[in-house]
C-alpha positions as CSV (number, residue, x, y, z in Angstrom):
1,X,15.1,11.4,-3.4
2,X,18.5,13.2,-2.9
3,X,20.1,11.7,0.2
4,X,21.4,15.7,0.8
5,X,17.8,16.7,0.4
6,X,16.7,14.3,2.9
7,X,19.1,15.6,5.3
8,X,18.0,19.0,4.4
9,X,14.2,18.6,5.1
10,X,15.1,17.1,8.9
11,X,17.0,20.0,9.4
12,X,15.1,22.9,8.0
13,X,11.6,23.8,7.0
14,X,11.5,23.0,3.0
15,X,12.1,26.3,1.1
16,X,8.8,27.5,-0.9
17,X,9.0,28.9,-4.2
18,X,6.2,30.3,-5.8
19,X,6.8,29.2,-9.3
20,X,3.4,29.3,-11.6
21,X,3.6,27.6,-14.9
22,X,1.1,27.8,-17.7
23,X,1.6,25.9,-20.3
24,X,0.1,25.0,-24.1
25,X,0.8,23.4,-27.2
26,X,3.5,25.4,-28.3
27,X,4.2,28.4,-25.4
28,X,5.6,27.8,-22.1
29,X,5.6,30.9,-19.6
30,X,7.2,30.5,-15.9
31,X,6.8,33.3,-13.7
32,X,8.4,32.7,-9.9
33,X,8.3,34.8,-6.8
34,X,10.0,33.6,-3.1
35,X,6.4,33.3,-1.0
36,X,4.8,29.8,-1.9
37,X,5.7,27.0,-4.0
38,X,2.6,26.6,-6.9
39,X,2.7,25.0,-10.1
40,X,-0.6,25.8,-12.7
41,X,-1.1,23.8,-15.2
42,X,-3.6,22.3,-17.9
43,X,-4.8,19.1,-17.1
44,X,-6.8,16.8,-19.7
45,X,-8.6,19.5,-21.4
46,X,-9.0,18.1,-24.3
47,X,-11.5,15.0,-23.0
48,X,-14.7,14.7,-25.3
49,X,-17.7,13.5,-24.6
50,X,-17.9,12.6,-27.7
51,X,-17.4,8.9,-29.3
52,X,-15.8,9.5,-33.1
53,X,-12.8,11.5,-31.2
54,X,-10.3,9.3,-30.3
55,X,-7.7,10.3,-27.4
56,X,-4.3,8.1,-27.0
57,X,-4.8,5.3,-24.6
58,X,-2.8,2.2,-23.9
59,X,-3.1,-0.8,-21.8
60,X,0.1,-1.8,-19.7
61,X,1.4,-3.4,-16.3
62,X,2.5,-2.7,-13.0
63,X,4.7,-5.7,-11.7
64,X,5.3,-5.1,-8.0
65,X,6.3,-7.8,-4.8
66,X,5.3,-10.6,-7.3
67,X,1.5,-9.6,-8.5
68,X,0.9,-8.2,-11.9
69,X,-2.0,-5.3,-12.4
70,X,-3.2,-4.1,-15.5
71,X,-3.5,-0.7,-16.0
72,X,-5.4,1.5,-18.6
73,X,-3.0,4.8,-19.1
74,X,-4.3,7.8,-21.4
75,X,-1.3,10.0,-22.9
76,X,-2.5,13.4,-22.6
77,X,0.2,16.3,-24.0
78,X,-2.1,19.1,-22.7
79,X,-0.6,18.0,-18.9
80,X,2.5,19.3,-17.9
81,X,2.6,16.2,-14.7
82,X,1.8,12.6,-14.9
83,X,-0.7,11.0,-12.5
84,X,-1.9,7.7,-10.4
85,X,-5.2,7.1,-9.1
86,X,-4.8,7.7,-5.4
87,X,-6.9,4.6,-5.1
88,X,-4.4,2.1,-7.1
89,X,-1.6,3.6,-5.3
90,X,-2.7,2.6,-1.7
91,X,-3.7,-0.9,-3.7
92,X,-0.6,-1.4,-4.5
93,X,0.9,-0.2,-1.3
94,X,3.6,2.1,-3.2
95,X,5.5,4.2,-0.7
96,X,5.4,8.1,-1.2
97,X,9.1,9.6,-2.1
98,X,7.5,13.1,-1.3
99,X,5.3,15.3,-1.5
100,X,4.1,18.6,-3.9
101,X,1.6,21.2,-4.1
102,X,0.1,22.0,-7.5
103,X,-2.5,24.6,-8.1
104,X,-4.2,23.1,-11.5
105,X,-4.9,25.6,-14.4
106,X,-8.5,23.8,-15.4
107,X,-10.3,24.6,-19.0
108,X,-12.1,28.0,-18.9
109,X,-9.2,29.7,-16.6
110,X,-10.5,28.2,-13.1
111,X,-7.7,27.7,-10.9
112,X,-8.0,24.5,-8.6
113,X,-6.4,25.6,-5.9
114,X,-3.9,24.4,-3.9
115,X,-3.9,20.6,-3.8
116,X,-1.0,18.4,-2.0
117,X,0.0,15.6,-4.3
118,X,1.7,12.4,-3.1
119,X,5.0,11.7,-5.4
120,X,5.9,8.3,-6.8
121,X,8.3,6.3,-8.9
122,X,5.8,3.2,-10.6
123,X,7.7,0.6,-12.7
124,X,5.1,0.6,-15.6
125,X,5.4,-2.4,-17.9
126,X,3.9,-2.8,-21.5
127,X,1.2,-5.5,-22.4
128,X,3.9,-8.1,-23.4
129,X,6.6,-7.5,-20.6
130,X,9.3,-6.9,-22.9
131,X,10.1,-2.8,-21.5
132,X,9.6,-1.5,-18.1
133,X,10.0,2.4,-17.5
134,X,10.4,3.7,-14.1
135,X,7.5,6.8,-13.8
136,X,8.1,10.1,-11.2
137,X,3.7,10.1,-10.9
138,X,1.7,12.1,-8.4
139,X,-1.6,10.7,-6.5
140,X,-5.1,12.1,-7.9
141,X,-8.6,10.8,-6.8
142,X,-10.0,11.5,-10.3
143,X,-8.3,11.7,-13.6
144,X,-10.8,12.2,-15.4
145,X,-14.5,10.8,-16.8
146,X,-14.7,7.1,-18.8
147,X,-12.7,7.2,-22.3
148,X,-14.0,5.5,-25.5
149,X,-11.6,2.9,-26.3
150,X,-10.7,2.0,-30.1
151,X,-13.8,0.9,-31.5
152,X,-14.1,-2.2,-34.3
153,X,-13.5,-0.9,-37.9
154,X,-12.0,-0.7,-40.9
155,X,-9.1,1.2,-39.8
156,X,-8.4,-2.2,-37.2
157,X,-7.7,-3.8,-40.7
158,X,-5.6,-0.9,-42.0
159,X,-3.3,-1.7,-38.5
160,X,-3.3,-5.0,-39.3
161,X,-1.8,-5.2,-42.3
162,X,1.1,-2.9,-41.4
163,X,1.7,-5.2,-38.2
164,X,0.7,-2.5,-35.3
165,X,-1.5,-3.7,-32.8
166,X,-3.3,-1.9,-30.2
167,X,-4.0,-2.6,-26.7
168,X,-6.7,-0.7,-26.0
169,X,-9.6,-1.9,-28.4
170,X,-13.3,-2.4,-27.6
171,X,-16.8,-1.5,-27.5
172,X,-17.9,1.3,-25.1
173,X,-15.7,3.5,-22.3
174,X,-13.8,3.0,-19.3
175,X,-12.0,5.1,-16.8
176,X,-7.9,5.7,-16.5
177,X,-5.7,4.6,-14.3
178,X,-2.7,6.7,-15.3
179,X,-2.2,9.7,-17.2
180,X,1.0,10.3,-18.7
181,X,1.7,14.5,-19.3
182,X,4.4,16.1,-21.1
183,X,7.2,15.5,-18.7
184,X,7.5,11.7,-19.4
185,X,5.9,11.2,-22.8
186,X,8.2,12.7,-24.8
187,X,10.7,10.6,-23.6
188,X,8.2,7.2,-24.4
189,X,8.2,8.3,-27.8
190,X,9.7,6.1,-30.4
191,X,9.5,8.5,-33.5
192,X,7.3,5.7,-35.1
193,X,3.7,7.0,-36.3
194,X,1.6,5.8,-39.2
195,X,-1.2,7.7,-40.9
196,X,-4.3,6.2,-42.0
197,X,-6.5,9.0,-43.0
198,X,-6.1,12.7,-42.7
199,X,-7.8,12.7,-39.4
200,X,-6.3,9.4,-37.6
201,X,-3.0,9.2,-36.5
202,X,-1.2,6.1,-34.7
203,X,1.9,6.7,-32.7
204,X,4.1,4.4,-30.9
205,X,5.4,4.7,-27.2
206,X,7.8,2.5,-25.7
207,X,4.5,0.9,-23.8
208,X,2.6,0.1,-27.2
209,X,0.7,1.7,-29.8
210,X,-2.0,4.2,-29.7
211,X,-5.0,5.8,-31.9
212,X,-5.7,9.4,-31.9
213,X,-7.8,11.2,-34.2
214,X,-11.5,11.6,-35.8
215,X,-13.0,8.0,-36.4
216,X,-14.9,8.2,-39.9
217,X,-18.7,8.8,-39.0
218,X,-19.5,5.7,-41.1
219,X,-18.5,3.8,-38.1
220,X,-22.0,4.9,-36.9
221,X,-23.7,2.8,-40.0
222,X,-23.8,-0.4,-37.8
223,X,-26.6,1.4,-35.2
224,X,-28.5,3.0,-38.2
225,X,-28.4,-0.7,-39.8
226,X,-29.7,-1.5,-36.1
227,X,-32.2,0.6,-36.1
228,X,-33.9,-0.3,-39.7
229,X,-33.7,-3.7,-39.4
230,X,-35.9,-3.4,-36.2
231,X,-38.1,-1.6,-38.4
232,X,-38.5,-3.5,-41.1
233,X,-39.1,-6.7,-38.4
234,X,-41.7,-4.9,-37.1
235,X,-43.3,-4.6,-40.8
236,X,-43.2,-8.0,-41.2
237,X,-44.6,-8.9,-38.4
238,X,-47.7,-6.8,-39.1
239,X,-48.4,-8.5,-42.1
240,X,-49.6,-11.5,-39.9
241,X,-52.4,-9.0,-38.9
242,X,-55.4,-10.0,-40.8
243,X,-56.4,-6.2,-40.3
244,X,-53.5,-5.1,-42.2
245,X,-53.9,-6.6,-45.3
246,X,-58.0,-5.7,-45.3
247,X,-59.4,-8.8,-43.9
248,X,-61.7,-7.9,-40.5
249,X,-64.2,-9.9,-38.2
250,X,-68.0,-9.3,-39.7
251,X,-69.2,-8.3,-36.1
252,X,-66.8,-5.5,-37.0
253,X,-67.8,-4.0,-40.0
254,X,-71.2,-4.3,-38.9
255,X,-71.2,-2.1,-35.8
256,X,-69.0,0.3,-37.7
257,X,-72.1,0.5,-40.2
């Protein structure tokens, strides 16, 4: 923070502006009276439920007083802040450089409120520890529900072979530590992106590599594959049953008769 600013805020009550922001993919509208300072705005509403959707998600570090913590970030361009858990803040005893209210614009045209968010700068570190980038982020109890993360597949190979690797690759979902909004991951971006199909996209930030897209629905051929072969192993096993194959006990056939 501004040493002036600091100066300011012993010496007068802050000055409130009530600035509401809406924001989209491609439309921006800022509307500002002088009564309360307020900032709307879209955060993750494009989480799925669902496991063939992929949303961009990294792994990186946070190097502080000596200790290292990994850290599973999701990239999410429908934010117009970035966010820290409010739980891995205290963790990591980071000290707040401020404070601002936010009144969230949430899916379906519900407004949040207004909520008080602690501000920080977080040195965040990619996987290797080759590039640190200092990170304004503000304190959140949630971010949002557990993410899939890159499952196994052919499109792993695909990666492979171009020489991209991703750090965020496994079976089932986790939660997020960090979300990364508009306001900082434009600036991550390296302009690199490769295309595997018409529906999955990789993209490169300055932390690492990341997936987003549709995963082919043939990925789902390994539970269906599953599922038979518990079948047929059940079939087989049956034909150890004398009963089965047509062969009963006498005592009964004769009480059937």
């Amino acid at each position: 923070m501004c040493p002036e600013l600091l100066q300011k805020e012993k010496t007068t009550k802050p000055e409130t502006h009530d600035s509401t922001k809406i924001s989209h993919a491609n439309l921006s509208v800022s509307t500002t009276t002088p009564e309360t300072s307020k900032v709307a705005e879209h955060c993750l509403a494009n989480v799925s439920g669902s496991p063939e959707i992929l949303l961009k998600t990294l792994m990186a570090q946070i190097k502080l007083q000596g200790k290292t913590r990994r850290v599973r970030v999701v990239i999410d361009d429908g934010s117009v802040r970035s966010y820290i858990l409010k739980s891995l803040a205290e963790e990591l005893n980071l000290e707040p450089l401020g404070q601002e209210p936010l009144v969230h614009a949430l899916f379906g045209g519900i407004n949040s409120g207004r909520i008080n968010h602690q501000r920080y700068e977080v040195p965040l570190t990619d996987v290797n520890g080759n590039v640190t980038c200092n990170l304004t982020l503000l304190d959140q109890s949630t971010i949002c529900t557990a993410i899939s993360k890159v499952p196994l597949g052919s499109w792993l190979d695909i990666l492979q072979e171009k020489k991209i690797r991703l750090s965020d690759v496994g079976t089932g979902s986790s939660g997020v530590d960090i979300l990364l909004g508009s306001d900082v991951a434009s600036t991550l971006m390296t302009g690199k992106t490769c295309r595997l199909n018409p529906g999955l996209l990789a993209i490169e930030y300055t932390l690492g590599w990341t997936l987003m897209g549709t995963v082919p629905r043939n990925h789902t051929h390994n539970s269906t594959t599953t599922m038979v072969s518990l079948l047929n192993t059940e079939s087989l096993q049956n034909l150890w049953q004398l009963e089965v194959i047509g062969i009963r006990d006498p005592s009964e056939v004769s009480s059937r008769l």
